[in-house]
C-alpha positions in Angstrom: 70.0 -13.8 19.2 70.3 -17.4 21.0 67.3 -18.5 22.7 66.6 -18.6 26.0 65.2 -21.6 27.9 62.1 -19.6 29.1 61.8 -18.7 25.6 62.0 -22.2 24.3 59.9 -22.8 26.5 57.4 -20.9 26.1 57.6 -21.7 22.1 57.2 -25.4 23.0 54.0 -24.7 24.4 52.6 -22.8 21.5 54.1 -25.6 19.4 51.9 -28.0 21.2 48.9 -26.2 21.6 49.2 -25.9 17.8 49.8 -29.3 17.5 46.4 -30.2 19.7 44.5 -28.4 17.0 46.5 -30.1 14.0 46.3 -33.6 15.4 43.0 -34.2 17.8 43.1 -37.8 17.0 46.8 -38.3 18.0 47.5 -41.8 19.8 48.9 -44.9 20.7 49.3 -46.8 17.2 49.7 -50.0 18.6 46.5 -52.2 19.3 46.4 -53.8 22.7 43.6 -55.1 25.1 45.6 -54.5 27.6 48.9 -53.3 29.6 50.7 -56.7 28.7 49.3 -56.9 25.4 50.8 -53.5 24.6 54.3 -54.3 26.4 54.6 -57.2 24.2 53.7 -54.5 21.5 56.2 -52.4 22.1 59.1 -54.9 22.5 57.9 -55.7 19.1 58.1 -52.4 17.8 61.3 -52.0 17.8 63.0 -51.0 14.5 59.7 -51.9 12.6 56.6 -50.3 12.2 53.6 -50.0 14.3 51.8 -51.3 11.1 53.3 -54.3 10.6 53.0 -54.7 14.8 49.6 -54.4 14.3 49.5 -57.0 11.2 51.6 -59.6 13.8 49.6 -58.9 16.9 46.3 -59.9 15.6 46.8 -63.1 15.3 49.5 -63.0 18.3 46.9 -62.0 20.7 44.6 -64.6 20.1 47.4 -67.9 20.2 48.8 -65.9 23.4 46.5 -64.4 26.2 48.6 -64.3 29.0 52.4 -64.4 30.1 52.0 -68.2 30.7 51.4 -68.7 27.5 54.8 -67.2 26.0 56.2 -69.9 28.3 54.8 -72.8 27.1 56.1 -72.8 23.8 59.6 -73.6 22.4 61.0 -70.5 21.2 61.6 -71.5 17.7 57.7 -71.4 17.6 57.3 -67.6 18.7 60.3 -67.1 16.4 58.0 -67.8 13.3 54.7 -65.8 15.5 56.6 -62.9 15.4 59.4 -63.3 12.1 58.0 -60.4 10.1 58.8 -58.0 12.8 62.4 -58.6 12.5 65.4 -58.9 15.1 62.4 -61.9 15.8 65.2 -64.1 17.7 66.4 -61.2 20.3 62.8 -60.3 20.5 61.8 -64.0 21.7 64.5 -63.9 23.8 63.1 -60.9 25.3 59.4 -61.2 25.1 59.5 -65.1 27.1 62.6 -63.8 29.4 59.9 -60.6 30.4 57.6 -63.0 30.5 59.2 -65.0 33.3 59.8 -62.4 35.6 56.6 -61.4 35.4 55.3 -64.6 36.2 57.6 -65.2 39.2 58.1 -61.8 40.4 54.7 -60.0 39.1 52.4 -62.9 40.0 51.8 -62.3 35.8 50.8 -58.7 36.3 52.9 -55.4 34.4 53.9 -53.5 37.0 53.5 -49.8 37.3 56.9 -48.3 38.2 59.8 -47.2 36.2 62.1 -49.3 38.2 60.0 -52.1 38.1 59.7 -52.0 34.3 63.4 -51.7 33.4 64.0 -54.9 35.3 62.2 -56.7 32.4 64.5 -58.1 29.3 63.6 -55.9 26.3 62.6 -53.2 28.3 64.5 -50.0 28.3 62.7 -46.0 29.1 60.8 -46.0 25.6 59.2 -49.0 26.0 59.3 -48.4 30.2 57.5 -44.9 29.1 54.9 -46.1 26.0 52.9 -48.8 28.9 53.5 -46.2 32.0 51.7 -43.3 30.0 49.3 -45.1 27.6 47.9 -48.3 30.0 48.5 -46.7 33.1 48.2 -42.7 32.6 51.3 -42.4 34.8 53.3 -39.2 33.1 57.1 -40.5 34.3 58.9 -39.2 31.2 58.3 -38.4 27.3 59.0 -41.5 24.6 61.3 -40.6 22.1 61.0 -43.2 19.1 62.5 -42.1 15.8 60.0 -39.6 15.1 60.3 -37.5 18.4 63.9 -37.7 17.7 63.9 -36.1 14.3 60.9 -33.6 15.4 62.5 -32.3 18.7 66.0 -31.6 16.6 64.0 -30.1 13.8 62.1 -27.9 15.9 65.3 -26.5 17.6 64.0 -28.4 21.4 67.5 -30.4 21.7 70.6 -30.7 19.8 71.6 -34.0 21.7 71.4 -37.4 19.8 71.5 -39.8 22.4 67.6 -41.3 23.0 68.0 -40.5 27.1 69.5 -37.3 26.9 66.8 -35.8 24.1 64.0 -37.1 26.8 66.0 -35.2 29.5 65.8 -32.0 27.7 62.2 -32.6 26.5 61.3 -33.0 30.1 62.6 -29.3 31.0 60.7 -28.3 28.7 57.3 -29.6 28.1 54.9 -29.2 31.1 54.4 -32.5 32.7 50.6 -32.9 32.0 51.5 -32.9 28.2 54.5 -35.2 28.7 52.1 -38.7 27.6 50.3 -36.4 24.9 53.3 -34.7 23.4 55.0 -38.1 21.5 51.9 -38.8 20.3 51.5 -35.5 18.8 55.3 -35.5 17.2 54.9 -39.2 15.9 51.5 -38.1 13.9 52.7 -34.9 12.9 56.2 -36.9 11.9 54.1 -39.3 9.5 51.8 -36.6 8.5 53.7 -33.5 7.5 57.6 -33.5 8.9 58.0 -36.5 6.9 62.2 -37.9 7.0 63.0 -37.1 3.7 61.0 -34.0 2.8 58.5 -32.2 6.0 55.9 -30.8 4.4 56.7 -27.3 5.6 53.7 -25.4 3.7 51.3 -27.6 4.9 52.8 -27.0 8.2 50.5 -25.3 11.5 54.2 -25.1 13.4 56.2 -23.7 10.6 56.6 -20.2 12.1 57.8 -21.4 15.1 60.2 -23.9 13.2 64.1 -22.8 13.0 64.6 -26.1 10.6 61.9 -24.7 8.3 62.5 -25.2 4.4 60.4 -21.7 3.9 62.5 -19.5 5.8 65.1 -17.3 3.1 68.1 -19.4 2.1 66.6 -22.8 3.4 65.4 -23.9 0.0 
């Protein structure tokens, strides 16, 4: 019998509930001192991990303490800051071009709006999304990085593929004072237990609720 959405809806909410038990600690990964620190962060952060992020910012947030500073160095230089990241010459390119606008149009300050945000190179709704709801506590949507993605289509919350349209349906779904919470649940249940390559579905405080699960007849 298909699902309805009131049904999947409802499941969600047990799901996270669950998932509030399973991972109190659940978080923003990526160190930051601040909203800048952790939009810098995030461009960063793309296709690499928030450890390695981590390993780079340390030192990157002591050479560089505000967006002024990107600015005054050649970009070859951040290029090396940054190399172990990778994609480190787009991500220059978008770090010091953020970094401008901010400086001429932000008077050096992260603005709070969506449509404010997206006018920054590097910035698309992830990124937009991860310094909205973790520096600001402004709930404007849910971030969907590769864990959320895999999670959400495991879990039976979306069959879509596309990044925008998986946040579209997680929206219907999860009530909006869980929106900031819930990614941060997914991405440390993700690394957890639903690991890629085999979810640790035994282990598992969702499982029953899980139409993907590898413990239900004929899955194994």
């Amino acid at each position: 019998m298909r699902e309805t959405k009131v049904q999947r809806q409802a499941r969600t909410e047990q799901i996270i509930k669950l998932l509030k038990r399973a991972h109190p600690d659940a978080h923003c990964a990526l160190n930051h001192g601040s909203a800048f620190e952790l939009l810098v962060a995030t461009i960063l952060s793309a296709q690499c991990t928030d450890e390695r992020v981590n390993i780079v910012t340390a030192d990157l947030f002591r050479k560089y303490r505000q967006p002024e500073d990107y600015l005054k160095v050649p970009a070859t230089e951040l290029q090396q800051d940054i190399r172990t990241t990778g994609f480190f010459r787009n991500k220059t390119k978008s770090i010091q071009g953020a970094c401008k606008l901010l400086t001429e149009e932000f008077g050096g300050q992260v603005p709070q709006t969506m449509e404010e945000l997206l006018r920054l190179p590097g910035v698309a709704r992830k990124t937009a999304n991860v310094v909205l709801g973790v520096a600001f506590g402004i709930a404007s949507g849910v971030v969907v990085d590769t864990h959320v993605s895999r999670l959400s289509q495991r879990l039976g919350l979306t069959k879509q593929k596309d990044a925008g349209k998986i946040e579209q349906d997680l929206v219907e779904l999860v009530s909006r004072k869980d929106w900031i919470l819930f990614s941060h649940l997914l991405i440390f249940h993700g690394r957890r237990v639903c690991k890629a390559r085999r979810p640790l579905c035994e282990e598992c405080v969702v499982e029953k609720l899980c139409p993907s699960s590898l413990l239900k007849p004929g899955r194994r």
